[in-house]
C-alpha positions in Angstrom: 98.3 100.2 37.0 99.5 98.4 40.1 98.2 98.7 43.3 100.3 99.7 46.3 99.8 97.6 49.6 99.0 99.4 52.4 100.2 97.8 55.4 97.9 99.2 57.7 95.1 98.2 55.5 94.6 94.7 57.2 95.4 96.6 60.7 98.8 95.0 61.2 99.6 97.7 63.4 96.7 97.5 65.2 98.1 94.4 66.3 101.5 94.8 66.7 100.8 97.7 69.5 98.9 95.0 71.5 101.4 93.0 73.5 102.1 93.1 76.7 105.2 95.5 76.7 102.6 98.7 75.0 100.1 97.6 77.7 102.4 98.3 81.0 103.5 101.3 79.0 99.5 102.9 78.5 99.3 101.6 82.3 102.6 103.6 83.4 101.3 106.6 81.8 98.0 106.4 82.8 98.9 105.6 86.3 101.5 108.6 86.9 100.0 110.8 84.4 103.3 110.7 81.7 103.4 110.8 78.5 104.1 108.4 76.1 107.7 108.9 75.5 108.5 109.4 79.4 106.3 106.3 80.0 108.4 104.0 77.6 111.4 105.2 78.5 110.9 103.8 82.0 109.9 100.9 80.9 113.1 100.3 78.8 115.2 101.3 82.6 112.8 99.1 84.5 112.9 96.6 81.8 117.2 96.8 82.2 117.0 96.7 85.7 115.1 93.8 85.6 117.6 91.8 83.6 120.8 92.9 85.4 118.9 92.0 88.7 116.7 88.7 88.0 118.7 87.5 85.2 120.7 85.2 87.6 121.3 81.2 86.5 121.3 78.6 89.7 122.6 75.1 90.3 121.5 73.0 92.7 122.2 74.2 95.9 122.4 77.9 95.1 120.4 80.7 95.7 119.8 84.3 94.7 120.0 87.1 97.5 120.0 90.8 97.3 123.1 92.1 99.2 124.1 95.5 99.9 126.7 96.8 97.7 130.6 96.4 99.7 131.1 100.4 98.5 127.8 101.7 100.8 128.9 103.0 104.4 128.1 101.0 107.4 125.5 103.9 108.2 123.5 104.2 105.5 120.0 103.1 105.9 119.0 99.7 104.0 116.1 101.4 102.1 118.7 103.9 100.9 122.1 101.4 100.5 122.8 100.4 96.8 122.3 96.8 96.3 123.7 93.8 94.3 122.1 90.5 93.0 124.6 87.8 94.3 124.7 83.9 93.7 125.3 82.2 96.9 126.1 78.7 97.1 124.0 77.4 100.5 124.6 73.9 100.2 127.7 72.4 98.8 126.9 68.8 99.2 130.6 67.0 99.7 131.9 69.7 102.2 128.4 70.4 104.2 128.2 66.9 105.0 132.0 66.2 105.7 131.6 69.6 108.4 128.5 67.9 109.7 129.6 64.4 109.9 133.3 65.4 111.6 132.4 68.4 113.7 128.1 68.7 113.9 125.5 71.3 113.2 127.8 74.4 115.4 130.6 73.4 112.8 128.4 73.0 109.7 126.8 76.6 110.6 130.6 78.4 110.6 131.5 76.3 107.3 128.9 78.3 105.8 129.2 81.7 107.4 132.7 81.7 106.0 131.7 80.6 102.1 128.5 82.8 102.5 130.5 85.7 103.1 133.4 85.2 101.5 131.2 84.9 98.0 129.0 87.5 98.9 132.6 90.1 99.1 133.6 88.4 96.1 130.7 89.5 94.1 131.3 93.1 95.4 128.9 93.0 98.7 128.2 92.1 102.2 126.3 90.5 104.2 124.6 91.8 107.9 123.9 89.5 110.3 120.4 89.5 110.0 120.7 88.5 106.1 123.0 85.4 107.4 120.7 84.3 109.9 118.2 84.3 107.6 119.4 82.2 105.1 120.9 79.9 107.6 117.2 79.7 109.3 119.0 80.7 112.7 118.9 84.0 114.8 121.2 87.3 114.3 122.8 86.6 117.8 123.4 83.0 116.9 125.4 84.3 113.8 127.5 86.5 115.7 128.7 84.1 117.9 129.5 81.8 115.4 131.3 85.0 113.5 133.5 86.1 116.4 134.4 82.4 117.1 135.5 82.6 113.3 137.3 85.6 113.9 139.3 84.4 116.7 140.3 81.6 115.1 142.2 83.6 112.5 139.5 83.5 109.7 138.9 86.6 107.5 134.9 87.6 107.8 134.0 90.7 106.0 129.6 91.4 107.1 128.1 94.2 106.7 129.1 96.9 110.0 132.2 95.3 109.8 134.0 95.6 106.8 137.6 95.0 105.8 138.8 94.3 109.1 139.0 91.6 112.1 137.0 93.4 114.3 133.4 94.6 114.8 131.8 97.6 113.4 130.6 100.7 115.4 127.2 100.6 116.4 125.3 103.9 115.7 124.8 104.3 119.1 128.8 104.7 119.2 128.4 107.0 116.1 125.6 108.7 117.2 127.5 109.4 120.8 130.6 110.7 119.4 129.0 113.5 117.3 127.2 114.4 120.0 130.2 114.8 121.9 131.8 116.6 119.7 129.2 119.0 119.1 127.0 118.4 116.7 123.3 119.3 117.0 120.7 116.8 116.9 119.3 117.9 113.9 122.9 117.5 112.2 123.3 114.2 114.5 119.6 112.8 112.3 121.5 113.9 108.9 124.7 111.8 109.0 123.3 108.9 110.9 119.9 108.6 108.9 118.4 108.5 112.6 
């Protein structure tokens, strides 16, 4: 008669449950108090988020930036706005240094602006001015200067506050005026601002 391997005699499985995916798994449950079902099931979410946010391929001269999603209203809070994983060329060698050679830094700085944003809204998000002057190591106030300078020239900017026209956005103190004026409470005021 024949014997009949056991596959578990040699405590294969034993093994196979420890990697490093089981392990976050026992943590997640342990941690929140799940079970093990719930417990890999968000590690398979957190695991797709992961990919669709980190899973991003740079050349030289690129970077990855979290943007807020083009669809969010002006509003919104940041913690609460849906957000996108662009690519973002910073430096494009040939034109950088042809803006900085003909026209200095000041030009440079709007040669940028315009190809930061314009990217960003192609990818399906936008900018604020705080996330420009951050990636051009320069201050908010600096950056929206340089933007209504753009804008006056004729140049289509789309940021964050601002979207889809030549103008700038409301400020939610403008916001927050007009529903007062029109009635609202303050408690109703706090709801549709997020203030």
């Amino acid at each position: 008669m024949e014997k009949v391997k056991d596959s578990d005699s040699c405590g294969l499985k034993r093994f196979e449950s420890k990697n490093a995916k089981n392990a976050i798994i026992q943590k997640l449950a342990t941690d929140f108090n799940l079970t093990s079902i719930i417990a890999e099931a968000f590690y398979k979410q957190v695991a797709i988020y992961f990919d669709e946010n980190s899973n991003i391929t740079l050349s030289s001269g690129e970077v990855s930036y979290e943007a807020v999603c083009s669809t969010e209203p002006a509003g919104k809070h940041i913690k609460l706005a849906r957000k996108i994983t662009v690519r973002l060329r910073l430096m494009d060698i040939n034109s950088d240094f042809e803006a900085l050679a003909n026209f200095g830094l000041a030009d440079l700085r709007r040669h940028r602006i315009e190809r930061l944003t314009r990217q960003t809204y192609d990818q399906g998000a936008l900018l604020s001015y705080e996330d420009l002057a951050l990636l051009l190591t320069t201050s908010p106030a600096t950056v929206k200067r340089y933007i209504s300078s753009l804008r006056k020239q004729g140049k289509f900017i789309v940021t964050r506050g601002a979207k889809l026209d030549n103008g700038p956005g409301l400020s939610h103190k403008s916001i927050i005026l007009d529903l007062y004026f029109k009635g609202y409470s303050f408690t109703d005021i706090a709801l549709k601002t997020n203030h």
